[in-house]
C-alpha positions as CSV (number, residue, x, y, z in Angstrom):
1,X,-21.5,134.5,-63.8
2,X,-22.9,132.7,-60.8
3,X,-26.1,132.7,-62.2
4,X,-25.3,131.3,-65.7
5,X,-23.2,128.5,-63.8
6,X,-26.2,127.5,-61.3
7,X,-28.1,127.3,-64.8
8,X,-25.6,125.4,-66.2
9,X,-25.8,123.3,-63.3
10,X,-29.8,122.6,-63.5
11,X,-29.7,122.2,-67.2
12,X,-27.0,119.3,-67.0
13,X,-28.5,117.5,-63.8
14,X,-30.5,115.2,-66.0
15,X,-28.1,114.1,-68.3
16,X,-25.3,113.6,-65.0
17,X,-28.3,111.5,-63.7
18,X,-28.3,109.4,-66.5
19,X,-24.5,108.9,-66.9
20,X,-24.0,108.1,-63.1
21,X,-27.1,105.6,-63.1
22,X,-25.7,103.9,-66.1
23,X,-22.3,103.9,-64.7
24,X,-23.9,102.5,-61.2
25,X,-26.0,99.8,-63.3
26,X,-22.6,98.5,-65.1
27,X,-20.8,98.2,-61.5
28,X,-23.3,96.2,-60.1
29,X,-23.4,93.7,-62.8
30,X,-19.9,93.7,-62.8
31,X,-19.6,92.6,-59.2
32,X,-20.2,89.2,-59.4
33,X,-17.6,88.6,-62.3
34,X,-15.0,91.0,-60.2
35,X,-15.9,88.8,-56.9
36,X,-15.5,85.6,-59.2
37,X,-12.7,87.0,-60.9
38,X,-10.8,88.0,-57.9
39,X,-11.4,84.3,-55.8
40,X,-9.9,82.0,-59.1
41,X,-6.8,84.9,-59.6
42,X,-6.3,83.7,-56.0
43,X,-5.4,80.6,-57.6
44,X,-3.9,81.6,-60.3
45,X,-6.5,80.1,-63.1
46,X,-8.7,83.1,-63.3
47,X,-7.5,84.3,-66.9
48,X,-8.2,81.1,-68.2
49,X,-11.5,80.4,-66.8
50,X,-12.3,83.9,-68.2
51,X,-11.1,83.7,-71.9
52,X,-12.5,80.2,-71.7
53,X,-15.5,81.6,-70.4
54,X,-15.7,84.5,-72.9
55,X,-15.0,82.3,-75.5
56,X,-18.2,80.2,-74.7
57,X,-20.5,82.7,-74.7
58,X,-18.7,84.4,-77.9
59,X,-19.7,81.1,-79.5
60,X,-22.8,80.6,-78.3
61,X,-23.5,83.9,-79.5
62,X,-22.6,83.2,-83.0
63,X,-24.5,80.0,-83.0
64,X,-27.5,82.3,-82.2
65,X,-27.0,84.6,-84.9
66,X,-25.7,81.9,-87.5
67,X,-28.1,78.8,-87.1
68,X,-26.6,76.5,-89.8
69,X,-28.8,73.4,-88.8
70,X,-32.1,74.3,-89.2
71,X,-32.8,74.2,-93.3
72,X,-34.2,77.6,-94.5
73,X,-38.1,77.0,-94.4
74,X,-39.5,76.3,-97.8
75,X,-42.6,76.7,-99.1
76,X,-45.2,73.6,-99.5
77,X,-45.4,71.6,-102.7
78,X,-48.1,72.8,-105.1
79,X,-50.9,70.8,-105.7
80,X,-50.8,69.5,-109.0
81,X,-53.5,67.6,-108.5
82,X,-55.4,67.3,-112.3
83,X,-58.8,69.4,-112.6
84,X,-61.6,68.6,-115.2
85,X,-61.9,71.4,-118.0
86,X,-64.5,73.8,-117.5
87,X,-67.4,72.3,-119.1
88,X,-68.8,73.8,-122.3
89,X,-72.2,75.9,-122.3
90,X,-75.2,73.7,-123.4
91,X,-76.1,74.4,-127.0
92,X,-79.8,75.7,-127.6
93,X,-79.9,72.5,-130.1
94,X,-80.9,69.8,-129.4
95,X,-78.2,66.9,-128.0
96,X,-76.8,65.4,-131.6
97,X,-78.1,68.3,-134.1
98,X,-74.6,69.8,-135.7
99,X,-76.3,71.5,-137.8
100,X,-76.2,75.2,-137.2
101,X,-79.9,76.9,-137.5
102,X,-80.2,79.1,-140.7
């Protein structure tokens, strides 16, 4: 039993690794806004700084994803400038002869 639990134990060290380094990473970020957070609750105006806050950044975010005032790109005029028809082989007549050689 002691073995399987010390195998337990190795097998799951990676993934602990990875959910306490990920848990660390998300505290440390969150320290500034908890320091921040904690300094304007002091005065009482920290929950509307922070929805205010949020709400900025929510719609900053949308403006990112939904850009409304840039016109979709579209693609360049054609060139409708007129071209000359292909011209017409030479004849092995000569120029003014309609008649057709028999």
């Amino acid at each position: 039993m002691f073995v399987l639990n010390g195998l337990l134990w190795i097998i799951s060290l990676p993934f602990r690794l990875v959910v306490w380094t990920v848990g660390l990473a998300l505290w440390v970020v969150a320290l500034p806004f908890r320091i921040v957070w904690s300094i304007l609750s002091f005065f009482g105006i920290g929950r509307l700084l922070t929805f205010a806050t949020l709400g900025i950044a929510g719609y900053a975010l949308y403006r990112l994803v939904n850009d409304e005032d840039e016109p979709a790109p579209v693609a360049p005029p054609l060139d409708r400038t007129p071209v000359a028809p292909a011209q017409a082989p030479s004849a092995p007549h000569a120029e003014g002869d309609v008649t057709t050689k028999s």
